[in-house]
N, C-alpha and C positions, 0 to 999 in steps of 0.2 A: 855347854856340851852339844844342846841341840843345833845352835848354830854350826861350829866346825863340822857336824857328822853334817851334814844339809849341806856346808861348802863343798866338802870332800866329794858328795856326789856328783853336785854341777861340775865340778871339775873334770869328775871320773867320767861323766855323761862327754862335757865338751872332747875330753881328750879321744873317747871312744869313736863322736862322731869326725874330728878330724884323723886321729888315724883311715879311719873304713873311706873318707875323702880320699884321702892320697894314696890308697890302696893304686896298685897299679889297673888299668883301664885300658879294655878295647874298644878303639872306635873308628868309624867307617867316616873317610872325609871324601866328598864330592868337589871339585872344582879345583883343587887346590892347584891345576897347570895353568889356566886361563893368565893368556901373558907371559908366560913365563921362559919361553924359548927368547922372545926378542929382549926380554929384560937381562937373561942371561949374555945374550949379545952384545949390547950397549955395558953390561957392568962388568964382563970376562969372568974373574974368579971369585970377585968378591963382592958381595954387598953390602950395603949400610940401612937398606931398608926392604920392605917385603914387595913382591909383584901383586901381589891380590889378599883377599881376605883368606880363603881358603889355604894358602901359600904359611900364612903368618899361622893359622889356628892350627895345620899340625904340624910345624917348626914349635910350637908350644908346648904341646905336647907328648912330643918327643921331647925336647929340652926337659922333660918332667916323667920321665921314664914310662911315659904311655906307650900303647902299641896302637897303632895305628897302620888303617888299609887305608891305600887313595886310590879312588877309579879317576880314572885318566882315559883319554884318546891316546895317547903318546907316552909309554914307557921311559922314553927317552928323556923325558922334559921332566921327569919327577927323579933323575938317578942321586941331585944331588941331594935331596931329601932323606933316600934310603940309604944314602952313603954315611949320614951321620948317626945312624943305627942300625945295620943289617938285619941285624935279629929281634926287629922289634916294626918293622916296615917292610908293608907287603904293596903290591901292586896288583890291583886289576884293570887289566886296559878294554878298551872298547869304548863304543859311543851308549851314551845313557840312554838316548833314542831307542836302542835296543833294550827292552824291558826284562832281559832273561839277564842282562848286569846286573840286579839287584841280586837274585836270587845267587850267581857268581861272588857277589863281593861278600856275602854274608858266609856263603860257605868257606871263603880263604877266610874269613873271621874265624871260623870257628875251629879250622881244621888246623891253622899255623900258630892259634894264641889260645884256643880253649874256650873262649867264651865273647860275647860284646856286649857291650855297656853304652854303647850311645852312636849315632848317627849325626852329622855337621852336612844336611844338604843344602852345598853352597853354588851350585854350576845350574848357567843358565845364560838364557841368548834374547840379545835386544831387538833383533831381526826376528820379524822382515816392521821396520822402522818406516812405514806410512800411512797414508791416508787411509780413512775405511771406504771413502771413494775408488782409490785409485787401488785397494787391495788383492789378493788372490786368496782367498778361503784356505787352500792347499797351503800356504804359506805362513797361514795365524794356525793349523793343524801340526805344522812340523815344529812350530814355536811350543804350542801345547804340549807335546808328546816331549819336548827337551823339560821346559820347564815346570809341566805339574804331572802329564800322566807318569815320566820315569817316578818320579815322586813317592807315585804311589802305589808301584812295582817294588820298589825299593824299601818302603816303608813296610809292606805287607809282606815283604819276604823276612824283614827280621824281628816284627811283632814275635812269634815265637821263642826267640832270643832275647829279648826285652825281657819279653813277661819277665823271666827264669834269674834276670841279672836287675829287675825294679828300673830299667834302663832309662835315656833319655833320648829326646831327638830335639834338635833345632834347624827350622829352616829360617834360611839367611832372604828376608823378603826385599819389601824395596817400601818409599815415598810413594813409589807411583801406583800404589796397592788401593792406597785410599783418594790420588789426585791425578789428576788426566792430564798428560802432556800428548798435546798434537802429535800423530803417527805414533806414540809408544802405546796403541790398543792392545793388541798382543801384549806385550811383554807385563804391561798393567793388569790386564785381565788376568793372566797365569796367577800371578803374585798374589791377586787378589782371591785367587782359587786358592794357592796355596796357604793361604790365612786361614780360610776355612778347614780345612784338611789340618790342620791344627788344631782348630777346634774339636772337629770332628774327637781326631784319636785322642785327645783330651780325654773328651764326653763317652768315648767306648772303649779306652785300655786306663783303666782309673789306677793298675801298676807301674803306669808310666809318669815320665814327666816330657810335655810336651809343647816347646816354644814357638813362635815367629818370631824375630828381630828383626827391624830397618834399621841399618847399619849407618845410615847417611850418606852423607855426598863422597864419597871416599876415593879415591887417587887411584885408580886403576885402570886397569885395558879399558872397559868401558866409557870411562870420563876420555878418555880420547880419541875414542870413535864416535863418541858424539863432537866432539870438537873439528877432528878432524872428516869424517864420514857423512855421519847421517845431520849435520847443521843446515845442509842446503835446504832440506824440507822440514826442517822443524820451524816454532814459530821463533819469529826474532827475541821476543822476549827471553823466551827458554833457552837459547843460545848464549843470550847473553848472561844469562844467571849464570849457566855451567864454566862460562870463558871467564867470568869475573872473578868465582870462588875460586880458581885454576890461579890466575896471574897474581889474589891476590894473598895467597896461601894460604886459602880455607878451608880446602879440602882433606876430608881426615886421612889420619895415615892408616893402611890396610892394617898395621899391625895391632892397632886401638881395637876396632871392636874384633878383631879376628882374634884376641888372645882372652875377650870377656867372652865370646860364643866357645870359643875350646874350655873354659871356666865351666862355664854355662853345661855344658856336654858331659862332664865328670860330677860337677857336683851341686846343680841344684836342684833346690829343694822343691817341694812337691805344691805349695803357695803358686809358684808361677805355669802351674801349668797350664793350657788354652791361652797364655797370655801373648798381647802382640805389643812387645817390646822395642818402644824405637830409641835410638842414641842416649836421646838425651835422659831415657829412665836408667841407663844403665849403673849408675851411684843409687838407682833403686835396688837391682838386678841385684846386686855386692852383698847387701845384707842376707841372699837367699842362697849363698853362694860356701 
């Protein structure tokens, strides 16, 4: 007897906590246009795979009755996203350089769905891609403010919200957090800022859950502006990593981890939080999920 009544609860536990998972969920996605106008170009009406990571994680989302806001630059470039849920996708446009978008995206959160339940910031700029010889300060500045101070406009505008919903955040980092590639100071530095910043609200919203992920080498706008752009000043070596893993289809598809970070944004567990999660732990990631 004492066993069945002790199954009956694990049960009644598991079931409670997968329903309150699939509960429906607001979440704020950063980046999800990057690419996405010239991808729409080349593929017309249809696709068979995602432009970016951000692109695929609230395409998942949505596929799973989330509500979700994307800040964009370009309205225009996210319409077919909101087309496949009106009433459940919102838009805020602007450049995230401007630090009063956080404070914007969090209030359409609140004001079109009621509440928000997690953060995916995933937008961010490889430029200015050179030497720290040959660099302009003003230039590794405008890189900052894109990639870690919006950040933390954005992050500090919806800790209030968080607390209220036990919420979560993930920022979508990089390799280059923890390994220097020639000319990507900037963009390494950020990342590597942004790891911390992770920690940080780890270490001081303990109602939170709070990730990094490096997503890997992943098939996006980016992987082709290094191939095609910034290659002349990198070092040979590192061009040829990125052109080999390209021709020799190594590169992961956007939709891989962009649909474990939209996972990751609804429903993990409180074990990972502070943690800097790269590709290969994500068959870790799953059991916290």
């Amino acid at each position: 007897m004492f066993i069945c009544v002790h199954l009956r609860l694990c049960l009644s536990k598991a079931r409670s906590r997968l329903e309150k998972m699939m509960a429906k969920k607001t979440v704020i996605v950063t980046g999800a246009s990057r690419g996405l106008e010239a991808f729409l170009i080349e593929n017309a009406a249809t696709y068979s795979h995602f432009p970016g990571i951000g692109f695929a994680a609230a395409e998942y989302l949505i596929n799973h009755s989330h509500n979700v806001v994307l800040v964009a630059r370009s309205a225009e470039a996210l319409k077919m996203l909101q087309a496949k849920a009106p009433d459940r996708v919102s838009i805020c446009v602007g450049d995230l350089a401007d630090f009063s978008l956080g404070e914007k995206s969090v209030e359409i959160a609140n004001k079109d769905f009621g509440r928000l339940d997690g953060l995916i910031l995933n937008h961010g700029m490889l430029e200015p891609a050179t030497r720290i010889a040959d660099s302009d300060p003003n230039a590794w500045r405008q890189c900052f403010d894109v990639n870690f101070f919006s950040l933390v406009a954005l992050v500090k505008a919806a800790v209030p919200s968080l607390r209220v919903s036990n919420g979560r955040v993930v920022f979508t980092s990089s390799g280059a957090s923890t390994k220097a590639y020639s000319t990507w100071g900037a963009y390494g530095a950020s990342k590597a800022a942004m790891n911390h910043l992770n920690l940080t609200l780890a270490a001081e919203e303990p109602s939170l859950t709070s990730i990094s992920v490096r997503p890997g080498v992943v098939d996006t706008q980016m992987q082709i502006d290094i191939r095609e752009v910034h290659s002349a000043l990198m070092d040979e070596k590192d061009v040829t990593k990125f052109r080999n893993l390209h021709q020799q289809g190594q590169l992961v598809k956007p939709e891989q981890p962009g649909r474990v970070i939209a996972k990751l944004a609804v429903g993990a567990q409180k074990q990972l939080s502070g943690q800097f999660l790269e590709y290969v732990h994500f068959n870790f990631a799953a059991e916290f999920l």
